[in-house]
Structure formats: structure tokens, C-alpha cells
VEXPA-992802 format. One line per 10 residues: number of its first residue (from 1); their letters; for each residue x, y, z of N, C-alpha, C. Coordinates in Angstrom, 1 decimal. Each point is the difference from the previous one (the first is absolute). Last residue first. Layout:
NUM = A = X:Y:Z:X:Y:Z:X:Y:Z  ... .
//
This chain:
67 = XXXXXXXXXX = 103.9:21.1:69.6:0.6:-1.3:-0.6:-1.9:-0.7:0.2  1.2:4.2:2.0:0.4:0.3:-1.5:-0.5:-1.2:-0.6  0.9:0.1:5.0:-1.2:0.4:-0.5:-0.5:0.2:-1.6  3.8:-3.2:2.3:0.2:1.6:-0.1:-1.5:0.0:-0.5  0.8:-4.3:2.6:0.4:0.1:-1.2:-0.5:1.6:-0.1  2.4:-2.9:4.2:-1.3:0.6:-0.6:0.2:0.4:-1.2  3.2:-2.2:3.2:-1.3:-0.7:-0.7:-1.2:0.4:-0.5  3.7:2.2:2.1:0.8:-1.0:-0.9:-0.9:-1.1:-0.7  -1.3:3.7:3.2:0.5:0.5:-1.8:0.5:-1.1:-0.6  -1.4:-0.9:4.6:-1.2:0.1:-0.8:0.8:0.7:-1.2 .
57 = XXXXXXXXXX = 3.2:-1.2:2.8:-0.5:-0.9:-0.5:-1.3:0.1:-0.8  2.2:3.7:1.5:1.1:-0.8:-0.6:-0.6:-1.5:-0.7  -1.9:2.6:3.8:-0.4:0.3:-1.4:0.5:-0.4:-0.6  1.3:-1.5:3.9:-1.8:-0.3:-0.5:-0.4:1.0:-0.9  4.4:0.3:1.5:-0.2:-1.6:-0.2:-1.6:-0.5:-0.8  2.3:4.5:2.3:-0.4:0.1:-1.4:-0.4:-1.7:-0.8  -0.2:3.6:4.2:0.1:-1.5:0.1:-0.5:-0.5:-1.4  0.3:4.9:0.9:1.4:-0.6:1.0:0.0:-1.4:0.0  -4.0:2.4:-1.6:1.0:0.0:-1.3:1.5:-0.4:1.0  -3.4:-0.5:2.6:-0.1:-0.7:-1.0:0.7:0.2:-1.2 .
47 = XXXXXXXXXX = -1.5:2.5:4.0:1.2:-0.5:0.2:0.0:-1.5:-0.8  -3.7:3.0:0.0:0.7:1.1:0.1:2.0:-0.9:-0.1  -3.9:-2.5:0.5:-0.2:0.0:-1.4:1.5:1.1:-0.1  -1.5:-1.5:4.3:1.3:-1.2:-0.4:-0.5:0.5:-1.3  -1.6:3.1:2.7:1.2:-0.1:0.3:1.0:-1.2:-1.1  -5.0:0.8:0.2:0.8:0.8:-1.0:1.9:0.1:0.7  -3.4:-3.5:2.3:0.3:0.1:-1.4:0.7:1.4:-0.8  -0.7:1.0:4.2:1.3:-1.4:0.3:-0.5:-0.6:-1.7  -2.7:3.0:1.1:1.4:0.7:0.2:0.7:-0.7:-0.2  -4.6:-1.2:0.2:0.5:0.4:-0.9:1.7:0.5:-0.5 .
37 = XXXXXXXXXX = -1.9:-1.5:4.2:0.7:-1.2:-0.7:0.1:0.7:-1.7  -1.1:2.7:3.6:2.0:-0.3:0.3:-0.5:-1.8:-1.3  -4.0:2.6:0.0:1.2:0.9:0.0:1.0:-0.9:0.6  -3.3:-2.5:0.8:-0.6:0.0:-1.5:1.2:1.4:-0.7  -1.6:-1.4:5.0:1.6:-1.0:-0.9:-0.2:0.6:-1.4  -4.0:0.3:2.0:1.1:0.4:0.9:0.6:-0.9:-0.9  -3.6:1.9:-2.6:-0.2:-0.7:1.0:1.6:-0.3:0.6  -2.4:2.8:-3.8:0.2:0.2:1.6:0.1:-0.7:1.4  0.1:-0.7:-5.1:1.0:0.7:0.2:0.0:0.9:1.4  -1.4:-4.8:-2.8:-0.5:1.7:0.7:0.7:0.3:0.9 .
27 = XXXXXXXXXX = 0.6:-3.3:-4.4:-0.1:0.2:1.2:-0.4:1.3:0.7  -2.3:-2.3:-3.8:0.9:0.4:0.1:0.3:0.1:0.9  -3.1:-2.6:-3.3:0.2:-0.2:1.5:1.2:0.5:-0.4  -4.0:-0.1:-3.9:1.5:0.0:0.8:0.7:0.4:1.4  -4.2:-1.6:-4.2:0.2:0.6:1.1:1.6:-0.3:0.4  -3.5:0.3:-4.6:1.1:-0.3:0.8:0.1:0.5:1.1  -3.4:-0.4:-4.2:0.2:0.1:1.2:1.4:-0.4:0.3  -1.5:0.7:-4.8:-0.1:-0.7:1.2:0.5:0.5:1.1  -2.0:1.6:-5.8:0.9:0.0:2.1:0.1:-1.2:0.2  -2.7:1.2:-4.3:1.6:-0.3:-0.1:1.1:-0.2:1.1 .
17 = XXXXXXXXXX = -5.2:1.9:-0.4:1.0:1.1:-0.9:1.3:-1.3:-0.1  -3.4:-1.4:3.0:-0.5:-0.2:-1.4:1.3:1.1:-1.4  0.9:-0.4:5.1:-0.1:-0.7:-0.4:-0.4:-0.7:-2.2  -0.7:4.1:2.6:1.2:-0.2:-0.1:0.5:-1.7:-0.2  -4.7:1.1:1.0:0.6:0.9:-1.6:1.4:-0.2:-0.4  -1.6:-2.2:4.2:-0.5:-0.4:-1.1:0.4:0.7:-1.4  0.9:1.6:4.2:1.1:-1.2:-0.1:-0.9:-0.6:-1.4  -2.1:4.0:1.7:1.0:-0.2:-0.7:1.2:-1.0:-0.6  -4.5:-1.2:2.6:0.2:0.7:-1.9:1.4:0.6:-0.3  0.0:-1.8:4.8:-0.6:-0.8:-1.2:-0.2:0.5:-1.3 .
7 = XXXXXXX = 0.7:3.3:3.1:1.5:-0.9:0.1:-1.0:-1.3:-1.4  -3.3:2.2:1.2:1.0:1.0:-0.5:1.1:-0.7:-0.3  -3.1:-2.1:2.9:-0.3:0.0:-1.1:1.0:0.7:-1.1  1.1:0.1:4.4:0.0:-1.1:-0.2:-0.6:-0.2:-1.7  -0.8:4.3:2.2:0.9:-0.4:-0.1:0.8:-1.5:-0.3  -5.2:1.6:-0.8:1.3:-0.5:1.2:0.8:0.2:-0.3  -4.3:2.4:-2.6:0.9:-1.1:-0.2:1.1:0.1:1.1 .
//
């Protein structure tokens, strides 16, 4: 049995058990820019509790977990 074949039966059992397939496109993480732009995102999360506008407004419209 091919490799090709293999992949096929398992996608089949997993399939027949209740699966689906999903695929997901991440960034990779070796490609140039990919460190100074992570950096520059954790910089504006790291400096977010200092710009309280945009939480202020997600709590003012969210309803408490409990509810």
C-alpha cells in the first residue's frame, strides 16, 4: 500500500469516526520580517492596558460569563 493510499484510508476512518479535515494557514516563522513584526504586535498588546478606550468599550458591551 502507497503512501497516497494510507493518507486515503486514514482520512476515511477519521472521517467515518465523526472528523473533518481542516487545514490551517499559519505564518512562518522563518521568514524575514516575521521577528521585528512579531515584536511590534506584542509591543501594542504589552501597551494596551495604557489605552483603556478599547477595553472600556468591549466591557461596556459585553455580557459577564455567568449570565
Amino acid at each position: 500500500m502507497g503512501t497516497r493510499d494510507r493518507v486515503a484510508s486514514h482520512r476515511d476512518r477519521m472521517r467515518k469516526a465523526g472528523y473533518r479535515l481542516v487545514q490551517t494557514w499559519v505564518p512562518d516563522v522563518r521568514t524575514p520580517g516575521f521577528v521585528d513584526e512579531a515584536r511590534r504586535q506584542a509591543i501594542l498588546v504589552a501597551e494596551a492596558d495604557r489605552r483603556g478606550e478599547d477595553q472600556d468599550f468591549i466591557e461596556a458591551i459585553s455580557a459577564p460569563w455567568d449570565e
